[in-house]
Short mmCIF file of the C-alpha atoms (twelve columns), coordinates in Angstrom:
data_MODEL
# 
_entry.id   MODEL 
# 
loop_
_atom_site.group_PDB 
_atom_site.id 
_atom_site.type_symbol 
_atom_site.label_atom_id 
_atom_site.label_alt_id 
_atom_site.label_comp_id 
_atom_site.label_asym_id 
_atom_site.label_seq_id 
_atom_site.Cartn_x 
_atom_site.Cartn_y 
_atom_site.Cartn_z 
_atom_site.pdbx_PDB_model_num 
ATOM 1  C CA . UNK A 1  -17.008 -3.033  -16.505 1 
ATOM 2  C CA . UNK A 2  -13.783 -2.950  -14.412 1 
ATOM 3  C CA . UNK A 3  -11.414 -5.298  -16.327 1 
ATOM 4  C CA . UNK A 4  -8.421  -6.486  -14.140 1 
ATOM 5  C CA . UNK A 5  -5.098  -6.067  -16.117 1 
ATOM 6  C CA . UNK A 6  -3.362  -9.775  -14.707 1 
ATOM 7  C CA . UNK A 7  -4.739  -12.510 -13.001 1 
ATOM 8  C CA . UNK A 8  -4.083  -11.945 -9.258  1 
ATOM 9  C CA . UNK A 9  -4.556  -8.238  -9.894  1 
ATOM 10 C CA . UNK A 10 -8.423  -8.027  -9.065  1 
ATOM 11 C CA . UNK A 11 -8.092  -5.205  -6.510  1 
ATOM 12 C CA . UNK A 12 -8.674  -1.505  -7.863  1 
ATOM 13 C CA . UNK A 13 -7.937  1.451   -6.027  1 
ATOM 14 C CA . UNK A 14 -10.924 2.543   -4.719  1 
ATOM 15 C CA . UNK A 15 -11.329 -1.041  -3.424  1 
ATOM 16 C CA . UNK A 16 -8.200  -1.444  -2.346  1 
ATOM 17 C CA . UNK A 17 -8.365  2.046   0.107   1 
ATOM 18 C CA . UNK A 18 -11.970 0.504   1.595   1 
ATOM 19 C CA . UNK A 19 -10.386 -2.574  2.481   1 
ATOM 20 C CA . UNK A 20 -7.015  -0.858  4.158   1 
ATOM 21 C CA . UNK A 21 -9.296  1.847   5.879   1 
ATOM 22 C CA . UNK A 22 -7.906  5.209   4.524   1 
ATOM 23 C CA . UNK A 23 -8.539  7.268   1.507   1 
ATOM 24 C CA . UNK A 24 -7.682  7.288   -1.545  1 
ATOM 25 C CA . UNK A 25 -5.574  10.525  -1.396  1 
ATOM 26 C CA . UNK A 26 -3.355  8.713   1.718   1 
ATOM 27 C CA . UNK A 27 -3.117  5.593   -0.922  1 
ATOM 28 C CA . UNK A 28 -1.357  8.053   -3.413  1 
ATOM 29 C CA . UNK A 29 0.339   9.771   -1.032  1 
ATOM 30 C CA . UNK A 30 2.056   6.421   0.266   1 
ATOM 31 C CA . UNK A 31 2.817   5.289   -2.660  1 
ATOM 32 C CA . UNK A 32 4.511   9.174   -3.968  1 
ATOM 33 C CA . UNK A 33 6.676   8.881   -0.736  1 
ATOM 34 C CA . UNK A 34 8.008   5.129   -1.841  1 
ATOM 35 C CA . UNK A 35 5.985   3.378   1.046   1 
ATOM 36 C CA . UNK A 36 5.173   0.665   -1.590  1 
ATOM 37 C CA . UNK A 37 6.078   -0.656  -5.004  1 
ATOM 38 C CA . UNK A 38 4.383   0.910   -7.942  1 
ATOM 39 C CA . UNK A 39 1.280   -1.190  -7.956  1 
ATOM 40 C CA . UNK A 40 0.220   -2.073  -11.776 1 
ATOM 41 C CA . UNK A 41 -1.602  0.249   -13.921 1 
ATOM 42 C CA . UNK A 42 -4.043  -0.196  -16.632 1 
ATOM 43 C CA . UNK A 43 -6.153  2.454   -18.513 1 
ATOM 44 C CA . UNK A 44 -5.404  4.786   -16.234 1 
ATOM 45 C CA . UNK A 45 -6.284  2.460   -12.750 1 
ATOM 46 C CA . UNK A 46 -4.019  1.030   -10.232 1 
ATOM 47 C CA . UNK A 47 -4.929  -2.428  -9.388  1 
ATOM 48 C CA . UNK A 48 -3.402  -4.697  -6.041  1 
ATOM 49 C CA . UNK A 49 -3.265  -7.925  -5.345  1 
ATOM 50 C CA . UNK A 50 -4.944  -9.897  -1.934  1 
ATOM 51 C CA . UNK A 51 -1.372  -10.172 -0.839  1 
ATOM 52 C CA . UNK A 52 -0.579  -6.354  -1.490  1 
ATOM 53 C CA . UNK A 53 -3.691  -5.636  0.260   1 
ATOM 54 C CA . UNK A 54 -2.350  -7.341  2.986   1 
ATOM 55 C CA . UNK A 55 0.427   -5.743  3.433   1 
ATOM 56 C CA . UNK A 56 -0.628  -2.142  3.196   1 
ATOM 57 C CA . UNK A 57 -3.217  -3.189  6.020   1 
ATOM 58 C CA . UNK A 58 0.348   -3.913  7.850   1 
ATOM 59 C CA . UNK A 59 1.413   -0.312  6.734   1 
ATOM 60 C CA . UNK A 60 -1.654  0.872   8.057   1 
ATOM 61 C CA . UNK A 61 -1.667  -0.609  11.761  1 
ATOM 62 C CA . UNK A 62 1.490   0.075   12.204  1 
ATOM 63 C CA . UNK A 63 1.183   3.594   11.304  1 
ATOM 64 C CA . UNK A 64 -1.357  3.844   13.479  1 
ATOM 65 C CA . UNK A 65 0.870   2.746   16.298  1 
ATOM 66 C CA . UNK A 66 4.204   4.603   15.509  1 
ATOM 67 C CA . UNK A 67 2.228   8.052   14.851  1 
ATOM 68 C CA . UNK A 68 3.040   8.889   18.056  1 
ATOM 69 C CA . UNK A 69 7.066   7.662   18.299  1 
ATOM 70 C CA . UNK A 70 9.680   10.353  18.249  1 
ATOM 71 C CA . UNK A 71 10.642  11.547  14.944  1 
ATOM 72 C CA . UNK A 72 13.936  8.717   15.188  1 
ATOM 73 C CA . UNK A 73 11.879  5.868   15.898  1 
ATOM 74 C CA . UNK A 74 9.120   6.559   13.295  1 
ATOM 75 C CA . UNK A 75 11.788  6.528   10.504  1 
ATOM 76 C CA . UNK A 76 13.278  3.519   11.382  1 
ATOM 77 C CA . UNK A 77 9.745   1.852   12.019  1 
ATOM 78 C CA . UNK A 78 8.869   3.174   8.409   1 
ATOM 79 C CA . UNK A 79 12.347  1.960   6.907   1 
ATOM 80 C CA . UNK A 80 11.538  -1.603  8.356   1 
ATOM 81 C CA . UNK A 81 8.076   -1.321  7.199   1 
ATOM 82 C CA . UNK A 82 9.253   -0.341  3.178   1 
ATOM 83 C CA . UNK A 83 12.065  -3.079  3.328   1 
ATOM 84 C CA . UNK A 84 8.987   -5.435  4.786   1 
ATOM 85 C CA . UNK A 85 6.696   -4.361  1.989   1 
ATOM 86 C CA . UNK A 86 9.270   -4.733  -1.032  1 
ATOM 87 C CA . UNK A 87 10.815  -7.628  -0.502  1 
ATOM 88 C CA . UNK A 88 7.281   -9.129  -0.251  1 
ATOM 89 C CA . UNK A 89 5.557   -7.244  -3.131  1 
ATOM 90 C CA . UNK A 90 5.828   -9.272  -6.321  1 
ATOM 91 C CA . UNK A 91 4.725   -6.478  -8.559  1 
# 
């Protein structure tokens, strides 16, 4: 059975992707670029919380939407997005 490591933490991975609507591998990938806080990490699983969820689905809208802005305007978008995201997190 999946054991969550905290309370609050009840969302694994695999879950966590499903619910944002992208893979895994673009999970990892986010989170190797610095798109979001190190989510925490028991036997080997990362695990999220409802509000983390939340955010990432934020992530992944607006990704959606700025996939298309020039090159300028998607790093800035992204920069507000990752200062959104931390200051929110409570990893």
């Amino acid at each position: 059975a999946k054991v969550p490591p905290v309370n609050g933490y009840t969302i694994d991975i695999e879950s966590a992707a499903e619910q944002i609507g992208v893979s895994v591998w673009v999970l990892r990938d986010w989170r190797k670029k610095g798109y979001f806080p190190d989510p925490v990490s028991r036997s080997g699983k990362l695990w999220f919380t409802e509000l983390q969820i939340t955010l990432l689905q934020k992530l992944q809208k607006s990704w959606n939407q700025i996939a298309f802005a020039s090159h300028y305007r998607k790093e800035d978008r992204l920069k507000e997005l990752r200062s959104f995201i931390d200051a929110n997190w409570q990893g």
